[in-house]
py3Dmol code that shows the C-alpha trace and the ligand (Angstrom):
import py3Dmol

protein = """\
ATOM      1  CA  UNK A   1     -20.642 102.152 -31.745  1.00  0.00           C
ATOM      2  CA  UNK A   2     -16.709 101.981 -30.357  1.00  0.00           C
ATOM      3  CA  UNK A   3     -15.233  98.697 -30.757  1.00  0.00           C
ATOM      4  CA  UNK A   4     -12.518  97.896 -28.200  1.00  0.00           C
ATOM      5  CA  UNK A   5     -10.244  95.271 -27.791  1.00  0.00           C
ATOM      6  CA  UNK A   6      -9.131  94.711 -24.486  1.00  0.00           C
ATOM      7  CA  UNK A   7      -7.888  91.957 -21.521  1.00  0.00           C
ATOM      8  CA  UNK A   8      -9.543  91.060 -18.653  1.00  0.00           C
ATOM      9  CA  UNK A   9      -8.627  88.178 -16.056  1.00  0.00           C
ATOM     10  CA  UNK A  10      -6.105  87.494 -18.184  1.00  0.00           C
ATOM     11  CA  UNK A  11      -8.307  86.722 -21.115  1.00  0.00           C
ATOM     12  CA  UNK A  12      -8.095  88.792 -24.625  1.00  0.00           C
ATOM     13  CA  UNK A  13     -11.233  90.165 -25.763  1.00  0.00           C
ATOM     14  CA  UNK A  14     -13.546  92.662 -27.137  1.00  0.00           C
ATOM     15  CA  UNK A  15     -16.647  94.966 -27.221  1.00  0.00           C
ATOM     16  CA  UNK A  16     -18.598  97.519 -27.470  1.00  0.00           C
ATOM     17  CA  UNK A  17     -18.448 100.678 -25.207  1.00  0.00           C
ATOM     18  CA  UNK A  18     -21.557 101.243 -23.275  1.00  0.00           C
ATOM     19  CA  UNK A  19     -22.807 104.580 -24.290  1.00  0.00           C
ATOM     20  CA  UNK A  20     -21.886 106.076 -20.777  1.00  0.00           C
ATOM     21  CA  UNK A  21     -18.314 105.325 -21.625  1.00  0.00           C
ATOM     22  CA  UNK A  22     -17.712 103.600 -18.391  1.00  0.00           C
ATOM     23  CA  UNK A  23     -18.586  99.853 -19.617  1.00  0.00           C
ATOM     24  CA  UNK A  24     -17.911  97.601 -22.166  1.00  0.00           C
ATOM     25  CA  UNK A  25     -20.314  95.198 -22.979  1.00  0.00           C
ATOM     26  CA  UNK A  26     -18.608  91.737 -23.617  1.00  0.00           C
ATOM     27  CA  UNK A  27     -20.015  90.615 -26.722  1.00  0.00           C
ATOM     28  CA  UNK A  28     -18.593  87.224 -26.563  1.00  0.00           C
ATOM     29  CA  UNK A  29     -20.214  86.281 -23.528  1.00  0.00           C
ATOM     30  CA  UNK A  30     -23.452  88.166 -25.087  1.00  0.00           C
ATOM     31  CA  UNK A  31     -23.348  85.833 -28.551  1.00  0.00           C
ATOM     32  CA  UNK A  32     -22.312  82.640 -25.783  1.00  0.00           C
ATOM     33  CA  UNK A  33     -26.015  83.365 -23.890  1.00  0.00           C
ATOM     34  CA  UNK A  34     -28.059  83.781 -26.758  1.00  0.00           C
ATOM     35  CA  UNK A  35     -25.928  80.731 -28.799  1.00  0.00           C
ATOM     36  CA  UNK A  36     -24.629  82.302 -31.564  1.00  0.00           C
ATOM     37  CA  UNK A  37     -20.962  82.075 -32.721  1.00  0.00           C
ATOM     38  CA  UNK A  38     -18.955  85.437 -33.006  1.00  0.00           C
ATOM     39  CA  UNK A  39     -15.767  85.858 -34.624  1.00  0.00           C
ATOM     40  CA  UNK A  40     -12.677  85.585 -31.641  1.00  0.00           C
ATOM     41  CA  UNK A  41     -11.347  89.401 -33.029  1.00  0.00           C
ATOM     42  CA  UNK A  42     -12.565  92.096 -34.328  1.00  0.00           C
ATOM     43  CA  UNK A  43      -9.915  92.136 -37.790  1.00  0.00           C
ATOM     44  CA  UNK A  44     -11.593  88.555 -37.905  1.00  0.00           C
ATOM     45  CA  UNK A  45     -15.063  90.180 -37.755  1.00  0.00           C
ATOM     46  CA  UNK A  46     -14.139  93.025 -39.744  1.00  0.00           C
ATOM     47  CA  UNK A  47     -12.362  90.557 -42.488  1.00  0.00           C
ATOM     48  CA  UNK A  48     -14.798  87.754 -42.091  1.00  0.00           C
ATOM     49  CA  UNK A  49     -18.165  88.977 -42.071  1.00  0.00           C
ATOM     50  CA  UNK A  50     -20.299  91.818 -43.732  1.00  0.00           C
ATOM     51  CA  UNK A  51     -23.196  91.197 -41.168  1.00  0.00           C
ATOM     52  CA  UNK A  52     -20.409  91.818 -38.247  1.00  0.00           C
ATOM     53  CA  UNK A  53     -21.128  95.351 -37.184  1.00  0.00           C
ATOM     54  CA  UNK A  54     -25.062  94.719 -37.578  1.00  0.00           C
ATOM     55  CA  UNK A  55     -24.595  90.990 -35.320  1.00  0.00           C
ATOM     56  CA  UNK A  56     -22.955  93.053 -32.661  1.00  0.00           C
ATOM     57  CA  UNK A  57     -25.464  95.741 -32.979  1.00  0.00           C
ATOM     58  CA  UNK A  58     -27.749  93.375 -32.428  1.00  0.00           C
ATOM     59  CA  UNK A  59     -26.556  91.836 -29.162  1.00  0.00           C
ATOM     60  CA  UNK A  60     -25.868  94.835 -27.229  1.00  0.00           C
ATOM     61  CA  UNK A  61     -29.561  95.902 -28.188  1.00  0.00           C
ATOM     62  CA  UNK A  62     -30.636  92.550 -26.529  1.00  0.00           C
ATOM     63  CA  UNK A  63     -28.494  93.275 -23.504  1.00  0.00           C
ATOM     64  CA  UNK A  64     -29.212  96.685 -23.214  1.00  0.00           C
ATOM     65  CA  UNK A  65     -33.113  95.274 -23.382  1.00  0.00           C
ATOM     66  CA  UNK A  66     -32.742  93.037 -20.800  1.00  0.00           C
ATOM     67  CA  UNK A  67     -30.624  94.815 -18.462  1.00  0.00           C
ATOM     68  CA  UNK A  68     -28.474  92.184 -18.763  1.00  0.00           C
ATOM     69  CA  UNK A  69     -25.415  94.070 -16.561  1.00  0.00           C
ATOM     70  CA  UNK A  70     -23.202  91.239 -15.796  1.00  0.00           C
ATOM     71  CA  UNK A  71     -22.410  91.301 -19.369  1.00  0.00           C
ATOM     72  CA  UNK A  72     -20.714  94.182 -18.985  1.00  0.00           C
ATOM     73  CA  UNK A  73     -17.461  95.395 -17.676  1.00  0.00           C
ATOM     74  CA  UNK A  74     -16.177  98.158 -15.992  1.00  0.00           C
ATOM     75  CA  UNK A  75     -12.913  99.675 -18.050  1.00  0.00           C
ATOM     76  CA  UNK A  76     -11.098 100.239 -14.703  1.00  0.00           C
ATOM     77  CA  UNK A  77     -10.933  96.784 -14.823  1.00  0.00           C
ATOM     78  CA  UNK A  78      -9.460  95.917 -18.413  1.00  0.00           C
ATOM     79  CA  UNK A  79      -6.077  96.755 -20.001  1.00  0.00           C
ATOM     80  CA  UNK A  80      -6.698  98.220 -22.895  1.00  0.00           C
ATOM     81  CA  UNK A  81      -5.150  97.051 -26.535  1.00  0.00           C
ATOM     82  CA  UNK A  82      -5.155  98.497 -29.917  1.00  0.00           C
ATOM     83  CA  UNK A  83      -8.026  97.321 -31.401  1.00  0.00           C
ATOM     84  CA  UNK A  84      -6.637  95.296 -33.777  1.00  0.00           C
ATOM     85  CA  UNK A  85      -3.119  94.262 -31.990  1.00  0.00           C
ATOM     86  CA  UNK A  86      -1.410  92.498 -34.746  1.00  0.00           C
ATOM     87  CA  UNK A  87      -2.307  93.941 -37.778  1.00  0.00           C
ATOM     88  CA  UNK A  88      -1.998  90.938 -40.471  1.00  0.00           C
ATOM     89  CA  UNK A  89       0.477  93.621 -42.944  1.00  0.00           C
ATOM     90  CA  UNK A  90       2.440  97.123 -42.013  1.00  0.00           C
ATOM     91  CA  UNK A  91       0.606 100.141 -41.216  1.00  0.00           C
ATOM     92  CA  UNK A  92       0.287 102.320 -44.536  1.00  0.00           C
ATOM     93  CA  UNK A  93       1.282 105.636 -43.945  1.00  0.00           C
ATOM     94  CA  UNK A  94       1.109 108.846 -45.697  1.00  0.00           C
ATOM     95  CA  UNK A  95       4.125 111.708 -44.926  1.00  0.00           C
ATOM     96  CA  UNK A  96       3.576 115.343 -45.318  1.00  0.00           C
ATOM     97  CA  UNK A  97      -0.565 114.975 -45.728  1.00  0.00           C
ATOM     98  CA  UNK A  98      -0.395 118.829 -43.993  1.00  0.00           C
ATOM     99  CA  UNK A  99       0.966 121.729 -45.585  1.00  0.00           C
ATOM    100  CA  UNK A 100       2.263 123.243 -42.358  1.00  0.00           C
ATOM    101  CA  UNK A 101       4.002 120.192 -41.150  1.00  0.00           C
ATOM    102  CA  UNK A 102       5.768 119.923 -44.828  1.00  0.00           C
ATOM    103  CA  UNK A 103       7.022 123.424 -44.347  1.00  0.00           C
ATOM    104  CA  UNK A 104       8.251 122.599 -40.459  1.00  0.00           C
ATOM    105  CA  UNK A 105       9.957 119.805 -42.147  1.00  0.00           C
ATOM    106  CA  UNK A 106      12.240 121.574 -44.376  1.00  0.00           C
ATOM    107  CA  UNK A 107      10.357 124.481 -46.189  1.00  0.00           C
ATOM    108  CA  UNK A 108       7.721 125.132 -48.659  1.00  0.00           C
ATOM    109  CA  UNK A 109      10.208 122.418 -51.713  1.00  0.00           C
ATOM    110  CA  UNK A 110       8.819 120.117 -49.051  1.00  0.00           C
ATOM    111  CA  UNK A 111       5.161 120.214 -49.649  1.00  0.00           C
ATOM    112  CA  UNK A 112       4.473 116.742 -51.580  1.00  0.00           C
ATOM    113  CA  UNK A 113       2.903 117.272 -54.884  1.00  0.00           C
ATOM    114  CA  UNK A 114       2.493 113.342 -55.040  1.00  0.00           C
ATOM    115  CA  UNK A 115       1.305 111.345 -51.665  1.00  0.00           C
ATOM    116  CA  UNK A 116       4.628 110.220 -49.918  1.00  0.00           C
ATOM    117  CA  UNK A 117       3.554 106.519 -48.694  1.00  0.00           C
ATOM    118  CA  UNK A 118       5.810 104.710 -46.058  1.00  0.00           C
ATOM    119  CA  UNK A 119       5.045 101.895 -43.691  1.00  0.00           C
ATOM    120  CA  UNK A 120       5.055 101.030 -40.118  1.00  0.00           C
ATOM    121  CA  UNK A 121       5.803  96.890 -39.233  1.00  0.00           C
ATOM    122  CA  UNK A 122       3.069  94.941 -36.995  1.00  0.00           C
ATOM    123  CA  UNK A 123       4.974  94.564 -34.220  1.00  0.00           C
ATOM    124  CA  UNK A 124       4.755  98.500 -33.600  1.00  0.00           C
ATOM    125  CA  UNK A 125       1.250  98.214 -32.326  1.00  0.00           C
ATOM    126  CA  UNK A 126       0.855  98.953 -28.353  1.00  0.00           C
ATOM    127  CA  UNK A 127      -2.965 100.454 -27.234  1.00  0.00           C
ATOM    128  CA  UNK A 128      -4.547 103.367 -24.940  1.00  0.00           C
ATOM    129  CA  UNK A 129      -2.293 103.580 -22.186  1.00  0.00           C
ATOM    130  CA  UNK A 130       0.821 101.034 -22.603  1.00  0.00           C
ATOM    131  CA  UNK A 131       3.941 102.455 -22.599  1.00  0.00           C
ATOM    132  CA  UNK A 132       5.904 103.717 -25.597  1.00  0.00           C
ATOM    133  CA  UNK A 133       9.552 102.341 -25.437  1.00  0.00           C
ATOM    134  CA  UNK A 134      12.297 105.738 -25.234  1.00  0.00           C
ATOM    135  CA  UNK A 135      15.067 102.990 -27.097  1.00  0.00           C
ATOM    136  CA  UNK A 136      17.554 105.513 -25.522  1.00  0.00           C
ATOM    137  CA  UNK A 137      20.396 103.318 -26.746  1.00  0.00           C
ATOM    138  CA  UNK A 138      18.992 103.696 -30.446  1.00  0.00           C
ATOM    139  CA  UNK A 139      17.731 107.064 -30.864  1.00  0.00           C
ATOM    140  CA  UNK A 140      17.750 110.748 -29.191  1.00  0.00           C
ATOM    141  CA  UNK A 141      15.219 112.164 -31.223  1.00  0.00           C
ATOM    142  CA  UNK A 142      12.086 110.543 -29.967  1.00  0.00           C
ATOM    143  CA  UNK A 143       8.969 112.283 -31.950  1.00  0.00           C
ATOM    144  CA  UNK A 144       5.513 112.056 -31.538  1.00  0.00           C
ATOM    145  CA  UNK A 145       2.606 112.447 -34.561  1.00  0.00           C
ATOM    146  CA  UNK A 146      -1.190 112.423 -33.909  1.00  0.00           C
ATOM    147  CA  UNK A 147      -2.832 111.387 -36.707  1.00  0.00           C
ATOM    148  CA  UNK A 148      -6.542 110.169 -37.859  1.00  0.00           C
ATOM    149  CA  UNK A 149      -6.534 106.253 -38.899  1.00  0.00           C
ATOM    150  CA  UNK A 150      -9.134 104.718 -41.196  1.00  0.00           C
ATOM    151  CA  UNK A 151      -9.718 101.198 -41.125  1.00  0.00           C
ATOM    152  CA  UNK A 152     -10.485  99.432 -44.120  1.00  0.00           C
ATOM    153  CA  UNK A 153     -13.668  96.950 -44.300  1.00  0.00           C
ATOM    154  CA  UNK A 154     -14.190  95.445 -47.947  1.00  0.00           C
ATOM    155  CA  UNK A 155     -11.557  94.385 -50.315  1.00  0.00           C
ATOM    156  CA  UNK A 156     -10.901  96.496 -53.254  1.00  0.00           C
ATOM    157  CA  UNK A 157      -8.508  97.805 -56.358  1.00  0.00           C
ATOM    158  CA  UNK A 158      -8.484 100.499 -58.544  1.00  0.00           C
ATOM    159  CA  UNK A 159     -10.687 102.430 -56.216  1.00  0.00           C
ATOM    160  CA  UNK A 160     -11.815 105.743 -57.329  1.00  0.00           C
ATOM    161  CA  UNK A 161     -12.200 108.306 -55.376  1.00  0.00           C
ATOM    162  CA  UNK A 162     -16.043 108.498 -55.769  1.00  0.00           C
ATOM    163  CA  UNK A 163     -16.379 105.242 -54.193  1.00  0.00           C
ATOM    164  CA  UNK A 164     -13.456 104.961 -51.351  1.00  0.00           C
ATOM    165  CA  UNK A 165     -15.128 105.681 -48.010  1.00  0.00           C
ATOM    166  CA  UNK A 166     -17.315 103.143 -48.696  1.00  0.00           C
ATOM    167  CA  UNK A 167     -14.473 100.658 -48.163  1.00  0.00           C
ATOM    168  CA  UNK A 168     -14.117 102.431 -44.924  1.00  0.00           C
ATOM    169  CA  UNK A 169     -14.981 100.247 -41.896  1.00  0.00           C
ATOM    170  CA  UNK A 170     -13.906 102.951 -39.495  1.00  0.00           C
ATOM    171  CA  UNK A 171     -11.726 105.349 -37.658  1.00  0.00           C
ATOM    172  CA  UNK A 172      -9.119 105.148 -34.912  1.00  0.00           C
ATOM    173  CA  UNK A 173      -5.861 107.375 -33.670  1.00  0.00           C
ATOM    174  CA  UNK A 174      -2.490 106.626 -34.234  1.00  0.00           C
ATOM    175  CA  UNK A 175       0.731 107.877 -32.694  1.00  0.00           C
ATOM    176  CA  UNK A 176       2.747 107.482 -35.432  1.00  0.00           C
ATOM    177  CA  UNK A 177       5.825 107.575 -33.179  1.00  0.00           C
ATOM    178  CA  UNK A 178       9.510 108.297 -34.918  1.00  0.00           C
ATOM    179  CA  UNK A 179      13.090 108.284 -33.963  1.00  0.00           C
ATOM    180  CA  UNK A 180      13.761 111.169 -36.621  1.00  0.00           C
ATOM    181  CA  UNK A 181      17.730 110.248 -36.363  1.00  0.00           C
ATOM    182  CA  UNK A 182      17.577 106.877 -37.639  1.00  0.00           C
ATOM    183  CA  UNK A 183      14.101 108.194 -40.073  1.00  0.00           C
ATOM    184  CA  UNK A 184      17.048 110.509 -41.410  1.00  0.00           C
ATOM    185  CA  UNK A 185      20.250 108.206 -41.230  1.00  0.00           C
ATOM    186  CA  UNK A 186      18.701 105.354 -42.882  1.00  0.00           C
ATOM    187  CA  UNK A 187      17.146 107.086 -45.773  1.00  0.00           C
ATOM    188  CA  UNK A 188      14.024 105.152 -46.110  1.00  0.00           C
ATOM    189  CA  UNK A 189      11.421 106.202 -43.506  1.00  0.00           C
ATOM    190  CA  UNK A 190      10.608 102.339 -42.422  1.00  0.00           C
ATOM    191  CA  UNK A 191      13.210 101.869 -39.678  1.00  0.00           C
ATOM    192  CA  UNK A 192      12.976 105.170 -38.002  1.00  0.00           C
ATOM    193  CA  UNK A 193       9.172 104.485 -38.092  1.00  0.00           C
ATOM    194  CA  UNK A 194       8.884 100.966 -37.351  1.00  0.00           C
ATOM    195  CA  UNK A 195      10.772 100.346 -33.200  1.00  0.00           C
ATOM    196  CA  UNK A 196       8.798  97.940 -31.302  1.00  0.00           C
ATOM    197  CA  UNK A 197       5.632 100.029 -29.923  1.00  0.00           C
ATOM    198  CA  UNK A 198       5.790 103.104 -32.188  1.00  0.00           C
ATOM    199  CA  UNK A 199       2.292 102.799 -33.279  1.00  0.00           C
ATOM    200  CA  UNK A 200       0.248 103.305 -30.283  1.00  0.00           C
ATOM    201  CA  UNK A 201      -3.824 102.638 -31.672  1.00  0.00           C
ATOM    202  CA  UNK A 202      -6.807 103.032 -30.055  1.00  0.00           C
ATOM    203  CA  UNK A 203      -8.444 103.646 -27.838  1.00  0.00           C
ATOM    204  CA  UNK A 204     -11.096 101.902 -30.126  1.00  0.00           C
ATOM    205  CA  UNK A 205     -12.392 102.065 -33.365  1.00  0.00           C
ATOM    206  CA  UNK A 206     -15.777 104.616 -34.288  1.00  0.00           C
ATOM    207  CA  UNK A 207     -17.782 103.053 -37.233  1.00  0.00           C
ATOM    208  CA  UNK A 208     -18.321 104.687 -40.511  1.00  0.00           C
ATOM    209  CA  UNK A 209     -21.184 105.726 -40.068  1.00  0.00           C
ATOM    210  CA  UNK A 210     -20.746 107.500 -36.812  1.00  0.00           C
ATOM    211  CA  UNK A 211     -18.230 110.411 -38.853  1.00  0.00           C
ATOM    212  CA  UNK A 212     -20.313 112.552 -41.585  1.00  0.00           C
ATOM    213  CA  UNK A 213     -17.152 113.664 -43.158  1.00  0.00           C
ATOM    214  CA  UNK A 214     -13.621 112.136 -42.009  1.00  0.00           C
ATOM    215  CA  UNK A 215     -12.400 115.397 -43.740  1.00  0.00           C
ATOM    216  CA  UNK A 216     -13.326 117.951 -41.123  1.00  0.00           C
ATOM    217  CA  UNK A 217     -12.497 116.384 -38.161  1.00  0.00           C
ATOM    218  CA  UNK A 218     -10.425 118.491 -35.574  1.00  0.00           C
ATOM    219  CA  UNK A 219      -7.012 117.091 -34.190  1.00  0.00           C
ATOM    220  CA  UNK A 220      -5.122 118.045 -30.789  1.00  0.00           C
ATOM    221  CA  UNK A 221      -1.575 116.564 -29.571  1.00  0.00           C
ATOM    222  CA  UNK A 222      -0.597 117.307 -25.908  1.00  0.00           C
ATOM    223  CA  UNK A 223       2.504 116.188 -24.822  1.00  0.00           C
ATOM    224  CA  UNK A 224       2.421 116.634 -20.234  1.00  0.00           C
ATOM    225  CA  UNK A 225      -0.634 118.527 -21.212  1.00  0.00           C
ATOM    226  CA  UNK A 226       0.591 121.296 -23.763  1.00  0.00           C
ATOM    227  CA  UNK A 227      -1.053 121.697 -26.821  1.00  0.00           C
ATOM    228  CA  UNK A 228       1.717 120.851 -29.292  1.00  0.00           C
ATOM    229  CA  UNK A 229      -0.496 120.305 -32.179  1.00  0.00           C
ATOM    230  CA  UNK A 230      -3.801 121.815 -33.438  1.00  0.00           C
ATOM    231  CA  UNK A 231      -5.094 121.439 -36.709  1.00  0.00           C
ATOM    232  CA  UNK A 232      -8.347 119.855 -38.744  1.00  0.00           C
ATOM    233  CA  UNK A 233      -8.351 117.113 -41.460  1.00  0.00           C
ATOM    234  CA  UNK A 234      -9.761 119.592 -43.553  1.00  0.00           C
ATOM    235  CA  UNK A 235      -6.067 120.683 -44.310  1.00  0.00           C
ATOM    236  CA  UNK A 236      -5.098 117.473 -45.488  1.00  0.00           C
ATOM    237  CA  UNK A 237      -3.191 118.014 -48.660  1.00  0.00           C
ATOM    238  CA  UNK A 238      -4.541 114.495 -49.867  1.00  0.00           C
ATOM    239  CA  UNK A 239      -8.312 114.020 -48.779  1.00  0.00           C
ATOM    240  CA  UNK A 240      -9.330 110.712 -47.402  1.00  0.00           C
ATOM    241  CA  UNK A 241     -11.130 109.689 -51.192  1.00  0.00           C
ATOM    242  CA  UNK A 242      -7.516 110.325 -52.694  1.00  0.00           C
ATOM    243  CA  UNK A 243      -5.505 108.329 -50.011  1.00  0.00           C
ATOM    244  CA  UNK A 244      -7.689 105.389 -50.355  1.00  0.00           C
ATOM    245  CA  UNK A 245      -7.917 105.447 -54.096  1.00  0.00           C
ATOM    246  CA  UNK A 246      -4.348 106.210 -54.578  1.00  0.00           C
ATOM    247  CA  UNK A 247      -3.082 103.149 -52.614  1.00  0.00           C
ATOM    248  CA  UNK A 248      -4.811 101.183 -54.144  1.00  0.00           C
ATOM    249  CA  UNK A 249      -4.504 101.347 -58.131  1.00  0.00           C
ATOM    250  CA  UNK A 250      -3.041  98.454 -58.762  1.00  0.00           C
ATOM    251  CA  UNK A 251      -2.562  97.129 -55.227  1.00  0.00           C
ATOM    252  CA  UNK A 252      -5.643  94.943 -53.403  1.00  0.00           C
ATOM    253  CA  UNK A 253      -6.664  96.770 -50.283  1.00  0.00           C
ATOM    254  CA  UNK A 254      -8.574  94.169 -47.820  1.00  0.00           C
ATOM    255  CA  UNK A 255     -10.458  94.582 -44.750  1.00  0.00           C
ATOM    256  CA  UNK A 256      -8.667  94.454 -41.433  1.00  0.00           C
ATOM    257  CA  UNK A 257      -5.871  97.308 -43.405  1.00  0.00           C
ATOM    258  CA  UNK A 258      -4.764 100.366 -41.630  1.00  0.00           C
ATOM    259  CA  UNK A 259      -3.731 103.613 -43.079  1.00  0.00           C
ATOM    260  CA  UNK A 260      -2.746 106.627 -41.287  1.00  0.00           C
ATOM    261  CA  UNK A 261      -3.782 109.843 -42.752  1.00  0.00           C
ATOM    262  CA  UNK A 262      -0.329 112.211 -41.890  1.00  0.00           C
ATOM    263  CA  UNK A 263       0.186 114.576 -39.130  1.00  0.00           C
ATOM    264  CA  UNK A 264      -0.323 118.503 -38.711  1.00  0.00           C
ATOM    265  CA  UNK A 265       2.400 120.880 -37.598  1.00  0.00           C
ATOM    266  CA  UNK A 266       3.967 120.454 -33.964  1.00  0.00           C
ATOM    267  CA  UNK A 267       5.999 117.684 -34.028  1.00  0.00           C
ATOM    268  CA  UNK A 268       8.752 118.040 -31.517  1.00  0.00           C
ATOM    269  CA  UNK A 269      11.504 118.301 -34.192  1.00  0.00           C
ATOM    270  CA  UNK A 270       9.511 121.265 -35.508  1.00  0.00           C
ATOM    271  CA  UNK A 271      10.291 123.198 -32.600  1.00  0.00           C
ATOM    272  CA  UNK A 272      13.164 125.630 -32.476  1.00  0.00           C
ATOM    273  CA  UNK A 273      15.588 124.272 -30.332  1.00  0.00           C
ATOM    274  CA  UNK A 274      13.243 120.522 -30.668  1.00  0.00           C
ATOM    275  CA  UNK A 275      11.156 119.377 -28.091  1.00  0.00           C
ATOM    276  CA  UNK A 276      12.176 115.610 -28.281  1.00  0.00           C
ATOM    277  CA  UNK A 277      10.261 113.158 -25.904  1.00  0.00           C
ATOM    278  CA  UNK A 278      11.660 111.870 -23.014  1.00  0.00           C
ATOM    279  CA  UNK A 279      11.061 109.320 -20.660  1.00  0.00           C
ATOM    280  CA  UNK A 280       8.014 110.269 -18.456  1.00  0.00           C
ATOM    281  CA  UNK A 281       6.153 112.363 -20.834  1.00  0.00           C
ATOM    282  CA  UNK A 282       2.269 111.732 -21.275  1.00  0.00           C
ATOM    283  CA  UNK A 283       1.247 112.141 -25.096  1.00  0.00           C
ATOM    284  CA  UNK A 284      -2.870 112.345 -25.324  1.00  0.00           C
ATOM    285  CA  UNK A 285      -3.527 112.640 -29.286  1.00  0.00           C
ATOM    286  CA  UNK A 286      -7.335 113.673 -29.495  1.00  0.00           C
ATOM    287  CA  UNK A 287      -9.236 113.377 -32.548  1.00  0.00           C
ATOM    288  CA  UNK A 288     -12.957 115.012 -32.796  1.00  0.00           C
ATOM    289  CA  UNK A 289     -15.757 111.965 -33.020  1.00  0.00           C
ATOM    290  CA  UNK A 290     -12.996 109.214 -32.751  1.00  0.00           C
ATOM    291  CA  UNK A 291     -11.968 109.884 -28.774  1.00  0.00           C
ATOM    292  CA  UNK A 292      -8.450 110.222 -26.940  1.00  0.00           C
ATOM    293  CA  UNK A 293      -5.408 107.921 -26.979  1.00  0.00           C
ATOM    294  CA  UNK A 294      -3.116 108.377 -24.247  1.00  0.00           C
ATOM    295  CA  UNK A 295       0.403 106.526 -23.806  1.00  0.00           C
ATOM    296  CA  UNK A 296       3.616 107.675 -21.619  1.00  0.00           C
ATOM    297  CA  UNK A 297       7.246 107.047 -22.597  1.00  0.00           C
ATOM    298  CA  UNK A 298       9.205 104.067 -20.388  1.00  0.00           C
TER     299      UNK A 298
END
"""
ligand_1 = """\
1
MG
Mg 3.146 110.317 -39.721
"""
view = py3Dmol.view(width=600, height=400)
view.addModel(protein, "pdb")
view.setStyle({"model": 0}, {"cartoon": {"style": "trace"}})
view.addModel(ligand_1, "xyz")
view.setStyle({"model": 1}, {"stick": {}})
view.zoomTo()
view.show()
């Protein structure tokens, strides 16, 4: 199942996607009919509860059963939001997870032989379709990165790699937008990274058990339309199992955490002259068996 967060008459919610990808059934309102308390989020869900993916699996069976359609809403009617909006720490990061996007980078001294790690703050989140900020005053090197995100769903340290997608909850997209001049200027990565709304997330998040292998999973950027990037997770330098066991030797992972897995070649400062955003463009980052995330610049 996709789990959305989302607003609707001006109330913050979430759900499941209807299989016809049209709908989302309200889950709250489902638990409310059949008096059963649900978590208000879904990081509360995902943090709270083991049973939470099950419970909801549960309801939309019952509502599916029953035809019960006013529990369900059109998504022309919603804005969307990340699925988690406020994610309770920074966005973990990895840099350079593709060999080709290393090399664009610099050259071949810049493919990592240790995982670079670098954050992104909370406040960066936006979801499907709100508008990316251009901070014109700040930056004019606005870049774009489509990368795979895995959501964490049970607490855990000293991982090994064996064991680490099973303290996968899920998958969902991230732009992992950057203002390469102040990435560059400021030496750490954290301020170039971290402008209010570079981290657009969504449009939902895919469960576990919906991706055989987060490792193979194809990847598309279009910026107006354009392929700018085209790659696979299967050329991650740094598999998923290493990411996850990696961050956390020595450091408590806990559900409701977000890591983004790196992006491929194409990033506009990979182009020769750059292809910087600007205000108007459309990015769409696509991932295979997670969906499409689409966000304009302001
Ligand atoms: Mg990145």
């Amino acid at each position: 199942m996709k789990l959305m967060s989302f607003e609707w008459n001006g109330i913050v919610k979430y759900g499941v996607v209807h299989e016809k990808g049209d709908r989302v059934w309200d889950v709250l309102a489902l638990a409310e009919a059949n008096d059963q308390d649900l978590p208000r989020s879904i990081a509360e869900g995902i943090q709270e509860s083991g049973n939470f993916y099950a419970t909801l699996g549960k309801l939309v069976q019952w509502g599916a059963e029953n035809r019960k359609e006013e529990y369900m809403i059109p998504l022309e009617d919603v804005k969307w939001l990340a699925p988690i909006p406020r994610p309770s720490k920074n966005i973990m990061c990895v840099g350079k997870n593709y060999r080709d996007h290393a090399i664009e980078m610099g050259s071949e001294a810049d493919i990592p032989k240790q995982m670079i790690v670098f954050t992104k703050a909370p406040t960066t989140v936006i979801g499907h379709q709100e508008t990316i900020e251009a901070h014109a005053k700040l930056t004019n090197e606005l870049d774009y990165e489509g990368e795979l995100a895995v959501v964490i769903g049970k607490r855990g340290r000293n991982i090994t790699e064996a064991e680490a997608l099973d303290y996968v909850f899920g998958y969902t997209i991230v732009n992992d937008v950057t203002a390469r001049d102040l990435q560059e200027r400021h030496k750490q990565y954290f301020l170039g990274k971290s402008l209010d709304s570079f981290c657009p997330m969504g449009p939902w998040i895919v469960h576990h058990s919906e991706i055989k292998n987060p490792n193979t999973l194809g990847i598309q950027t279009r910026v107006n339309g354009e392929i700018r990037q085209d790659s696979n997770t299967e050329h991650f330098i740094f598999p998923l199992e290493e990411i996850i066991s990696t961050l956390s030797q020595g450091m408590t992972l806990e559900p409701g955490d977000i890591i983004a897995t790196g992006t491929p070649s194409g990033v506009g400062k990979g182009f020769k002259p750059p292809r910087f955003l600007n205000s108007g463009d459309e990015i769409e980052v696509y991932v295979e068996g997670v969906g499409k995330l689409n966000n304009s610049v302001n």
